[in-house]
C-alpha positions in Angstrom: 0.0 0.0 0.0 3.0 2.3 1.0 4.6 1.7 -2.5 1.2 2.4 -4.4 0.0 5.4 -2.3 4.0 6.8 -3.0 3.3 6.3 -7.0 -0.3 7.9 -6.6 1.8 11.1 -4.9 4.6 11.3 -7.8 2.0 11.7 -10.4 2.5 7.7 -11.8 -0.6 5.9 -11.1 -4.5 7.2 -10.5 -6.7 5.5 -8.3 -9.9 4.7 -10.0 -13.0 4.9 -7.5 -15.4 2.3 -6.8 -13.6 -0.1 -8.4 -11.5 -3.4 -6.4 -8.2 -3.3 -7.6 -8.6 0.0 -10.0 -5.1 1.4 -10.9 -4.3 3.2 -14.3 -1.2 4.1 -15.5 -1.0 8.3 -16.2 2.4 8.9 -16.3 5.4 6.6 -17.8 8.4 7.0 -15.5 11.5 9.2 -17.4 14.0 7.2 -16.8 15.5 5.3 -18.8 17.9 2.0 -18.7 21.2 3.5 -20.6 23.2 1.3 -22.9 25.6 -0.6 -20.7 29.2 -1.2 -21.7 32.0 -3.1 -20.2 35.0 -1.6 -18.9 37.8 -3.9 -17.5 38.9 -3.1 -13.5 43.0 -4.1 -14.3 43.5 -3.5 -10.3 44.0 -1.2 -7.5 45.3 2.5 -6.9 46.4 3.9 -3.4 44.4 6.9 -2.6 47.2 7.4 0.4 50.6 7.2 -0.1 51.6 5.6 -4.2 52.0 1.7 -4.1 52.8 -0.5 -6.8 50.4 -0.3 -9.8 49.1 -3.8 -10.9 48.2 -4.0 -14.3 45.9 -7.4 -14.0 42.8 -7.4 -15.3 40.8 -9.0 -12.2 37.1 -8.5 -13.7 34.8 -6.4 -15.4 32.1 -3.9 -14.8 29.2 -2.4 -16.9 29.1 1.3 -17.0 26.4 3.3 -18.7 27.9 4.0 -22.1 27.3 7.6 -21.7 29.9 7.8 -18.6 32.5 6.3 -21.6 31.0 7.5 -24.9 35.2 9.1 -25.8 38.3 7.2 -25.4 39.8 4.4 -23.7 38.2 3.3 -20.3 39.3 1.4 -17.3 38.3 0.8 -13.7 40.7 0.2 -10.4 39.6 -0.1 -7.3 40.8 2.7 -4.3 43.0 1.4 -1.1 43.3 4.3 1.3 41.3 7.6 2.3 42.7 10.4 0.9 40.5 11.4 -1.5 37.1 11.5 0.6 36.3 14.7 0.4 35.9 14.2 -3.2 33.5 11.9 -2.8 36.0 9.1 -3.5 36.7 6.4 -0.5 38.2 3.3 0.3 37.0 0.1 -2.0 35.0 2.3 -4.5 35.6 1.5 -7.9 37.5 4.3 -10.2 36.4 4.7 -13.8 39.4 6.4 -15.7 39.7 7.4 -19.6 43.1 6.3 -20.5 44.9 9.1 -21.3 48.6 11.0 -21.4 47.8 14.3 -20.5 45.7 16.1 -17.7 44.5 20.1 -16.5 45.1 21.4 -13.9 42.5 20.7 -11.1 41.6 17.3 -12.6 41.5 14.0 -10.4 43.8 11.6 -11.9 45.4 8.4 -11.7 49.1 9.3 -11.8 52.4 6.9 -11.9 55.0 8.1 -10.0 57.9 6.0 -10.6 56.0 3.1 -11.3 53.5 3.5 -8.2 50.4 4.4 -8.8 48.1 7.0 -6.9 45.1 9.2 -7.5 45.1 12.3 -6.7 44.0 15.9 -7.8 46.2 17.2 -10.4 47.8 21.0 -9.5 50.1 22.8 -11.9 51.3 26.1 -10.5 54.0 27.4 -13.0 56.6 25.1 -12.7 55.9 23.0 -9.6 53.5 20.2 -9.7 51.5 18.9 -6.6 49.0 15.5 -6.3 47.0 17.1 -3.6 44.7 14.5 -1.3 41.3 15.7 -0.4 41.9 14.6 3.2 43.6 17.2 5.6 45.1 14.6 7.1 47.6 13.3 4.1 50.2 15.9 2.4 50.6 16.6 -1.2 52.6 15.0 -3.3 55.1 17.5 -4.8 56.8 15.8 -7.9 60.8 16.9 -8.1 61.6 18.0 -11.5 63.3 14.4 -12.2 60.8 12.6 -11.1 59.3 10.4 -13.8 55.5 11.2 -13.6 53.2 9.6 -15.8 49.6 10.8 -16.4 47.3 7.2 -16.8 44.3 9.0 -17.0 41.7 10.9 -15.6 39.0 9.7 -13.3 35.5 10.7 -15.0 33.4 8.6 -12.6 33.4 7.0 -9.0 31.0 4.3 -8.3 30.6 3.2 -4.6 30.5 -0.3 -4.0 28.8 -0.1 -0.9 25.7 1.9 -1.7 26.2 0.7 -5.7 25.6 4.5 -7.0 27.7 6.1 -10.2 28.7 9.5 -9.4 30.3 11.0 -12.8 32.9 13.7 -12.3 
């Protein structure tokens, strides 16, 4: 009765008097299933301090295509807390487009001497920072000889736990 009296209230369903049982439809709902694709998860990515990147694909997930309509996609999934504040936290599952190059300000997956870490990107003339989004963990600044390789960008989070997408 809840459920019903909820659709009644949203505009979905009319109750049709003195009749048992008599429900009509007014209102299809608007949303609609997306096209799903698949997008391999090739491992996890320390949103702490960098550990080594693993580059095994351990399974699959579908991902509305819209989320990876350009490019390249892969998933990893986070170890650590630094990045809660953006909405990103331990054992949620990153979606990053693969690719080279990153702005400043973006959240991406970054190797840093063959460890890999996600972080939010800052370019401030010649210094580069991975800043957490945790006051608790420092920035990352990257020495001029470091070798720092941009895997990609993150363009959407989805939380295990509560099974949501947030895009970014």
């Amino acid at each position: 009765h809840e459920q019903i009296d909820k659709l009644v209230q949203k505009g979905y369903i009319r109750r049709e008097g003195g009749k048992a049982r008599g429900i009509s439809v007014v209102q299809e709902p608007v949303d609609t299933i997306n096209s799903l694709v698949s997008v391999p998860i090739i491992g996890k990515v320390a949103a702490g301090q960098p550990i080594l990147a693993e580059e095994n694909i351990v399974g699959e997930i579908l991902v509305e295509s819209s989320v990876t309509r350009n490019g390249r996609h892969f998933a990893l999934q986070v170890q650590g807390d630094s990045m809660v504040n953006a909405g990103i936290s331990h054992g949620d599952l990153l979606i990053v487009r693969q690719q080279p190059i990153a702005e400043n300000g973006d959240i991406v997956v970054a190797l840093l001497d063959d460890e890999a870490t996600v972080k939010r990107l800052h370019i401030h003339g010649g210094e580069i920072l991975l800043k957490p989004e945790n006051p608790s963990h420092a920035p990352i600044v990257v020495d001029s000889d470091a070798n720092l390789r941009v895997a990609g960008k993150v363009v959407a989070v989805m939380s295990l736990a509560s099974k949501k997408q947030n895009t970014i």
